[in-house]
SESE-265299 format. One record per atom (N, C-alpha, C): residue number from 1; y, z, x. Coordinates in steps of 0.1 Angstrom, whole numbers. Layout:
<atom><num>NUM</num><Y>Y</Y><Z>Z</Z><X>X</X></atom>
...
END
This chain:
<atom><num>1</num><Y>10</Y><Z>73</Z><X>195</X></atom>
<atom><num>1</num><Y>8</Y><Z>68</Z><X>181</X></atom>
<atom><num>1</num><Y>2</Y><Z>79</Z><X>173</X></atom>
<atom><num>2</num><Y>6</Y><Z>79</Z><X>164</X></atom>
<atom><num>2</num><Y>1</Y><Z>95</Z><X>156</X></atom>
<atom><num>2</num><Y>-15</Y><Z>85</Z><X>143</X></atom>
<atom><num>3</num><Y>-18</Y><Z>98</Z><X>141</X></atom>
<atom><num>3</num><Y>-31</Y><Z>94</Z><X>132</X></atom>
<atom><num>3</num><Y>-29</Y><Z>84</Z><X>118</X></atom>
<atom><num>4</num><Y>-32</Y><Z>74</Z><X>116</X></atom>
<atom><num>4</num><Y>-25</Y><Z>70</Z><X>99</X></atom>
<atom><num>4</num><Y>-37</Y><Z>77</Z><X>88</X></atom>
<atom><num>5</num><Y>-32</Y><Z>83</Z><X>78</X></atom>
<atom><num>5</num><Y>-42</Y><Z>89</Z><X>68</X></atom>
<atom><num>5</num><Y>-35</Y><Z>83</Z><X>58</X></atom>
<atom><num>6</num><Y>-39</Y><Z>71</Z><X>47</X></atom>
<atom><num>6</num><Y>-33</Y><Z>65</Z><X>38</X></atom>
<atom><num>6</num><Y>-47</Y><Z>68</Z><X>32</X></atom>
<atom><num>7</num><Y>-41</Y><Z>71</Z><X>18</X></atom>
<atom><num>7</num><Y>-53</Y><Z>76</Z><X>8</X></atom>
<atom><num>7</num><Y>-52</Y><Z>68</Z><X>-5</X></atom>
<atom><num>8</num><Y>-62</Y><Z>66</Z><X>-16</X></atom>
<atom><num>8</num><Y>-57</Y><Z>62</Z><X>-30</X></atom>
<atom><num>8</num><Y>-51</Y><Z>71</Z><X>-38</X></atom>
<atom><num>9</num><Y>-47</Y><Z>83</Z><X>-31</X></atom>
<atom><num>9</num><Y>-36</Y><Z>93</Z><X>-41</X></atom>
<atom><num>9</num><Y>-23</Y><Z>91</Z><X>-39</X></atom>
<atom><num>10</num><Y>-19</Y><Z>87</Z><X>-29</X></atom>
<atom><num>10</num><Y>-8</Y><Z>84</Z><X>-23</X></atom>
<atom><num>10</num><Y>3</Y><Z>70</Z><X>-29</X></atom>
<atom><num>11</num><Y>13</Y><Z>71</Z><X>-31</X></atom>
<atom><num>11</num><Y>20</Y><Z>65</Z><X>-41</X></atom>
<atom><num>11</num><Y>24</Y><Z>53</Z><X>-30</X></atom>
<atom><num>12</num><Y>25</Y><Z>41</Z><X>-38</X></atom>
<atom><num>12</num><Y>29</Y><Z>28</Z><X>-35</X></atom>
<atom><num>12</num><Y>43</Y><Z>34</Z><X>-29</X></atom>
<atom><num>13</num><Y>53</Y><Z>36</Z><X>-34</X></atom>
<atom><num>13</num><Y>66</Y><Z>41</Z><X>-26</X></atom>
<atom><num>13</num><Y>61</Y><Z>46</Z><X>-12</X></atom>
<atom><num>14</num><Y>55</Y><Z>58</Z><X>-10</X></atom>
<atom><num>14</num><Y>55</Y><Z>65</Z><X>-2</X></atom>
<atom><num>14</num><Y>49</Y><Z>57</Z><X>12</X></atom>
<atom><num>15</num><Y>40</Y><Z>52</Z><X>8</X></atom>
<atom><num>15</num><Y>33</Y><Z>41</Z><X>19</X></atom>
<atom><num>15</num><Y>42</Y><Z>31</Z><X>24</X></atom>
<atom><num>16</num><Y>51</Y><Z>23</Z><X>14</X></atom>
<atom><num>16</num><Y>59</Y><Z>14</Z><X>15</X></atom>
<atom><num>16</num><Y>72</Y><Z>20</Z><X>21</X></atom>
<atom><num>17</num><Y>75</Y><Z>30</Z><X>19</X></atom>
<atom><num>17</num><Y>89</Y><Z>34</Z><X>26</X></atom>
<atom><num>17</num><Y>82</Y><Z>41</Z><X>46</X></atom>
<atom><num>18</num><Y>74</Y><Z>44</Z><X>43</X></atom>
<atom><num>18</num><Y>70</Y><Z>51</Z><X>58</X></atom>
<atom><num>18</num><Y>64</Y><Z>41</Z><X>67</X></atom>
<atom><num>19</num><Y>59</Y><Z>27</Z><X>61</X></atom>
<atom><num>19</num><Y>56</Y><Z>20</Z><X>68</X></atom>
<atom><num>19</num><Y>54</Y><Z>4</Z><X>61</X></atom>
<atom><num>20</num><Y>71</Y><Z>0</Z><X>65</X></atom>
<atom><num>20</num><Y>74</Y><Z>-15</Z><X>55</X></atom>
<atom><num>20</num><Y>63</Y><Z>-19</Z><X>53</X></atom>
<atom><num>21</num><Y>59</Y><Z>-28</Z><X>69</X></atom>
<atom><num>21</num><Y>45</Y><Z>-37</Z><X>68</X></atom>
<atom><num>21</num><Y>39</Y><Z>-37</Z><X>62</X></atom>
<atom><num>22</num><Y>36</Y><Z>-29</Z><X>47</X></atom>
<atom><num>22</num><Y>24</Y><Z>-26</Z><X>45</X></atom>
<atom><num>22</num><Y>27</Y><Z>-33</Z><X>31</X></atom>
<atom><num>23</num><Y>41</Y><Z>-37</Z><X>29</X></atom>
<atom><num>23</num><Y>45</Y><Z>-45</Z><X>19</X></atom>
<atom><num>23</num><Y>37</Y><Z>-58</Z><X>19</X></atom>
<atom><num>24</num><Y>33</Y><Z>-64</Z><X>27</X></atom>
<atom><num>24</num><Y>26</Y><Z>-74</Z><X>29</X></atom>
<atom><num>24</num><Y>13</Y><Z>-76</Z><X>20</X></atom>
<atom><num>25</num><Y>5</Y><Z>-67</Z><X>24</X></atom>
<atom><num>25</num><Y>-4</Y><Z>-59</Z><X>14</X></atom>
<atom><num>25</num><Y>-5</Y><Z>-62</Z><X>-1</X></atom>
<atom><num>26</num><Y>4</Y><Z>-54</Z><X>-2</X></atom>
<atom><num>26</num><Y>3</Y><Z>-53</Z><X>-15</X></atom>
<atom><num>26</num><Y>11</Y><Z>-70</Z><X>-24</X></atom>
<atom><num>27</num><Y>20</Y><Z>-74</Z><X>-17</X></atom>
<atom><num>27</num><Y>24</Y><Z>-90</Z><X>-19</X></atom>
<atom><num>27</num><Y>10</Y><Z>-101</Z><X>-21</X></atom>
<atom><num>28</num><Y>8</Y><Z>-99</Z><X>-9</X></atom>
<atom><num>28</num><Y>-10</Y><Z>-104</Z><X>-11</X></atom>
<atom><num>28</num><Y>-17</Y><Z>-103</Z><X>-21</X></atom>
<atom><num>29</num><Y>-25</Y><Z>-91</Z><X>-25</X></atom>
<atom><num>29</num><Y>-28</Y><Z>-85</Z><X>-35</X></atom>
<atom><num>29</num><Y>-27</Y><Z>-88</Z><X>-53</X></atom>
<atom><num>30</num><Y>-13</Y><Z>-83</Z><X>-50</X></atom>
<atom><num>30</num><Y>-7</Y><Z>-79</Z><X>-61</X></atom>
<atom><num>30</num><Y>6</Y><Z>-87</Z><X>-66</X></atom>
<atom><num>31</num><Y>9</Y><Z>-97</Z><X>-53</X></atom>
<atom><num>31</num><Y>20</Y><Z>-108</Z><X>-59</X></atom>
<atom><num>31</num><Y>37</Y><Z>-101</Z><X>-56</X></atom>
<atom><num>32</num><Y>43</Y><Z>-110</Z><X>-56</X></atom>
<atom><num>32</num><Y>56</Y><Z>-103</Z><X>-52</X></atom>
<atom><num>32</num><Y>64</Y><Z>-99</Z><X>-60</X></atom>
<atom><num>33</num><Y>61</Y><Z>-100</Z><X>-72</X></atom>
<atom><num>33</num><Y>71</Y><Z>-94</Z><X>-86</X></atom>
<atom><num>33</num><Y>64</Y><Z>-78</Z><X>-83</X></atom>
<atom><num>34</num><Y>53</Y><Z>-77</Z><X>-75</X></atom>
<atom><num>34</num><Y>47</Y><Z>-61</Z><X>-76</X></atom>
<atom><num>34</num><Y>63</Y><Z>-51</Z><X>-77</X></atom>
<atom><num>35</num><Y>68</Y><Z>-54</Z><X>-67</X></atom>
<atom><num>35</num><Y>80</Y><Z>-45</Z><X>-64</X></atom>
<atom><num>35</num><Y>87</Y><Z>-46</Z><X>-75</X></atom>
<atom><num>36</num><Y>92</Y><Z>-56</Z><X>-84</X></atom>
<atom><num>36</num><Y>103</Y><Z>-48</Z><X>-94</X></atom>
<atom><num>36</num><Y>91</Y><Z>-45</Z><X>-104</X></atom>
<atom><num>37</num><Y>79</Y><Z>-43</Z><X>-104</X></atom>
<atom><num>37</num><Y>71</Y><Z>-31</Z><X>-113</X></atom>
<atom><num>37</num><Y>82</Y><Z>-21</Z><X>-116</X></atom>
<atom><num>38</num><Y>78</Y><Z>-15</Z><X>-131</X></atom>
<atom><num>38</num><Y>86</Y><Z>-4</Z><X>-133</X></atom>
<atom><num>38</num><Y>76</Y><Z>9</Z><X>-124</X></atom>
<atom><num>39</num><Y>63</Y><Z>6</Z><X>-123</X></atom>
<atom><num>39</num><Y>51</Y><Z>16</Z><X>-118</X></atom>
<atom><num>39</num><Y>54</Y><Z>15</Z><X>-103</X></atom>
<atom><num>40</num><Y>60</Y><Z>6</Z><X>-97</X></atom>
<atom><num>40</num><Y>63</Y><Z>9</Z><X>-82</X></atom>
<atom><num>40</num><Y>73</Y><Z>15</Z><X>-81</X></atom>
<atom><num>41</num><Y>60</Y><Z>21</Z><X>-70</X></atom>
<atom><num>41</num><Y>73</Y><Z>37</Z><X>-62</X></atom>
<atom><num>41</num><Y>66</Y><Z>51</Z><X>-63</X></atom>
<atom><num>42</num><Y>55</Y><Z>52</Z><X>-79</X></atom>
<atom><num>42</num><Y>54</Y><Z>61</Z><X>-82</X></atom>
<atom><num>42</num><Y>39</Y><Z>65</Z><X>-86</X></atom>
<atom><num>43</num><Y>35</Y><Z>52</Z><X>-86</X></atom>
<atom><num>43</num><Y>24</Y><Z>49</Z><X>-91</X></atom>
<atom><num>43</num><Y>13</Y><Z>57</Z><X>-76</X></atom>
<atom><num>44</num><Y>0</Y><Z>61</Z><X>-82</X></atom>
<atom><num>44</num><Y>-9</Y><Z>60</Z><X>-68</X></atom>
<atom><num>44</num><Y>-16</Y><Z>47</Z><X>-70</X></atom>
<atom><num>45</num><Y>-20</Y><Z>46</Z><X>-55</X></atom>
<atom><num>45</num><Y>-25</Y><Z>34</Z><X>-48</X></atom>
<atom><num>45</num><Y>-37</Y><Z>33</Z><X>-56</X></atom>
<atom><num>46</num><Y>-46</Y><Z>41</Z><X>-62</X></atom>
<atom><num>46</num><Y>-57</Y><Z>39</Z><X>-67</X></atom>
<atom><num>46</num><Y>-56</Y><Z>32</Z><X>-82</X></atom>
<atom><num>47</num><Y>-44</Y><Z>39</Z><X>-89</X></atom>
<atom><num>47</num><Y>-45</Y><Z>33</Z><X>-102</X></atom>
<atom><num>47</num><Y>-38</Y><Z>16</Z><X>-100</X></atom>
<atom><num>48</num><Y>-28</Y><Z>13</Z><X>-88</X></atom>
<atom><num>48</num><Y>-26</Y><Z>3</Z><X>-84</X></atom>
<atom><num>48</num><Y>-36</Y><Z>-6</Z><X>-82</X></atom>
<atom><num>49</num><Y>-47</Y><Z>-2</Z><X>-74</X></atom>
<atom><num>49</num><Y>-59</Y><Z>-10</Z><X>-76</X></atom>
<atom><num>49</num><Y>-69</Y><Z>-12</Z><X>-86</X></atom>
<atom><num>50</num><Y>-67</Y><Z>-4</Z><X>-97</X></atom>
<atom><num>50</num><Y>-75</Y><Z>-1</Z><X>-107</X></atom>
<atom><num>50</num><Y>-70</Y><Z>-15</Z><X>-116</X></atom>
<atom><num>51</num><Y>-59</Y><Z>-13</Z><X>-116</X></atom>
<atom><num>51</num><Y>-48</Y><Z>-23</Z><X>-128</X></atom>
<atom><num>51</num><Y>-52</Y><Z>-37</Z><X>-124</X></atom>
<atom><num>52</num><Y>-49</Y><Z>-42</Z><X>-109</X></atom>
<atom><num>52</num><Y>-54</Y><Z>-53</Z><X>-103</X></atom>
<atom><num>52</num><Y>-65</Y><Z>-57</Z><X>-103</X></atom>
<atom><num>53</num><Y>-79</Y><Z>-51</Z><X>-106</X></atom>
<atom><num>53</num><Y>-94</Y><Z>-52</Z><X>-101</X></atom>
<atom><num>53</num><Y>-96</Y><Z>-56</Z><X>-89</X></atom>
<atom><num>54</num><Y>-88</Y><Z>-46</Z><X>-79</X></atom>
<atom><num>54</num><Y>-87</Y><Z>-47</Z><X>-67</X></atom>
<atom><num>54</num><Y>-94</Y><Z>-36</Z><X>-58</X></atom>
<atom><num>55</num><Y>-106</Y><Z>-39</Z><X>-50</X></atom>
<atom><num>55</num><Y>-112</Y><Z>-26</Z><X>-43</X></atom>
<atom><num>55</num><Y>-105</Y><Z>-17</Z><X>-33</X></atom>
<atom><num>56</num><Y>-105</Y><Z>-5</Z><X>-40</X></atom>
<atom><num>56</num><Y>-96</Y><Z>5</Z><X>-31</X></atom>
<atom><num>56</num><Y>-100</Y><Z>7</Z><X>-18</X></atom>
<atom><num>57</num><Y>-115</Y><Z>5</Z><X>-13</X></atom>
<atom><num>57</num><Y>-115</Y><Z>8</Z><X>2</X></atom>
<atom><num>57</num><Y>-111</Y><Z>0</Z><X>8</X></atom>
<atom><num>58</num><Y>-110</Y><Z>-14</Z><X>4</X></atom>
<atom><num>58</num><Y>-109</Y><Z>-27</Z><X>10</X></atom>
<atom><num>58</num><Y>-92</Y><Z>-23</Z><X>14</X></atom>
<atom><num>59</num><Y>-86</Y><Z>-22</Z><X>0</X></atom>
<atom><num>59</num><Y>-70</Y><Z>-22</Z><X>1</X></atom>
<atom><num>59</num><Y>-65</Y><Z>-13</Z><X>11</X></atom>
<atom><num>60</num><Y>-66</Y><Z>-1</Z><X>10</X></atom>
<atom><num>60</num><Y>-67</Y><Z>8</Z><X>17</X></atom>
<atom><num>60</num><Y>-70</Y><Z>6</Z><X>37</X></atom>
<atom><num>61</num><Y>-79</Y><Z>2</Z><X>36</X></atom>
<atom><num>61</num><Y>-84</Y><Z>-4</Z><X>47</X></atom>
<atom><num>61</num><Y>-71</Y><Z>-17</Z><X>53</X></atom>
<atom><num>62</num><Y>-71</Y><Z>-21</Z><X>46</X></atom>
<atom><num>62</num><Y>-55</Y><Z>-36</Z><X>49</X></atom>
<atom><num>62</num><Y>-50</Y><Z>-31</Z><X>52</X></atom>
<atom><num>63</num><Y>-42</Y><Z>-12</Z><X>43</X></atom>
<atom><num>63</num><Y>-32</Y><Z>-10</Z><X>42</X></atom>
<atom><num>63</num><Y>-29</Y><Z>-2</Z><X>58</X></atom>
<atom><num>64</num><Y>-41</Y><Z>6</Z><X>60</X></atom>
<atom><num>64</num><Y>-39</Y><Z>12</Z><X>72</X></atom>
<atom><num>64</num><Y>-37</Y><Z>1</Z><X>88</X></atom>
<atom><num>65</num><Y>-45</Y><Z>-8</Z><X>84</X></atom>
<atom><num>65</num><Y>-38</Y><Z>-23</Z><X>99</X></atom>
<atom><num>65</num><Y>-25</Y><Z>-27</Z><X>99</X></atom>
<atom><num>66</num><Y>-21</Y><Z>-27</Z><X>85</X></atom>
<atom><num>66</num><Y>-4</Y><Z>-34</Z><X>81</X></atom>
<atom><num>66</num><Y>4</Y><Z>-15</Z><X>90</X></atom>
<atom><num>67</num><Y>-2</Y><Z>-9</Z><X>86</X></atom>
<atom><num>67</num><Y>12</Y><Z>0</Z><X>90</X></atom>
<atom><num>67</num><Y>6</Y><Z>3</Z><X>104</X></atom>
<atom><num>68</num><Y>-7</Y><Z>0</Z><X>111</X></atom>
<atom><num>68</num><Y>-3</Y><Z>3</Z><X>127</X></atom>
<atom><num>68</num><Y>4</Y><Z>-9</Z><X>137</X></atom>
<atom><num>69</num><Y>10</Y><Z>-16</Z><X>128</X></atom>
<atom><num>69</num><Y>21</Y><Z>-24</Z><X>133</X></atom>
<atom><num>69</num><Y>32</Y><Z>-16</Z><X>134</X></atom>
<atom><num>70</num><Y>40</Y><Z>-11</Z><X>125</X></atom>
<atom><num>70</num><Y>46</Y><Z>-2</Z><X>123</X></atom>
<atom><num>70</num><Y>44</Y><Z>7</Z><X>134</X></atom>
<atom><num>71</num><Y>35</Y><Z>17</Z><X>135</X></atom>
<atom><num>71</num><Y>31</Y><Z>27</Z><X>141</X></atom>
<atom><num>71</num><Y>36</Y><Z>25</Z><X>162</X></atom>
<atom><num>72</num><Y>30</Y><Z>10</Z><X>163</X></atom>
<atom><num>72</num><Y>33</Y><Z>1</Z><X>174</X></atom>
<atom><num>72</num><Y>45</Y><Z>1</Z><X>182</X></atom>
<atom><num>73</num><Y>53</Y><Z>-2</Z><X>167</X></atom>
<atom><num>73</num><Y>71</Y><Z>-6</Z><X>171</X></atom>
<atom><num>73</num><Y>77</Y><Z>8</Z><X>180</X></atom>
END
């Protein structure tokens, strides 16, 4: 299983393409219209949480459990 380093610089796309599960997350979060955002995909995770008044260590923290599922497979 390799190391997960998911950061608040790191773009909603990038997290979401390298490790689905983590779509969960942010559905939770952020609701499921999150994905047709025009800001998803490109957006960083921090300003993601910024927009939501959503705590980035917390999110962050979900996001790295959701993708060692992923990591698992």
């Amino acid at each position: 299983m390799s190391a997960l380093n998911i950061t608040g610089d790191m773009t909603t796309g990038e997290v979401t393409t390298k490790w689905p599960a983590t779509k969960e997350v942010f559905s939770k979060h952020f609701g499921s219209s999150c994905f047709t955002c025009p800001a998803f995909g490109s957006e960083p995770i921090s300003i993601a949480c910024s927009m939501h008044s959503t705590d980035l260590n917390m999110f962050v923290g979900e996001l790295v459990a959701a993708a060692q599922k992923d990591e698992q497979k």
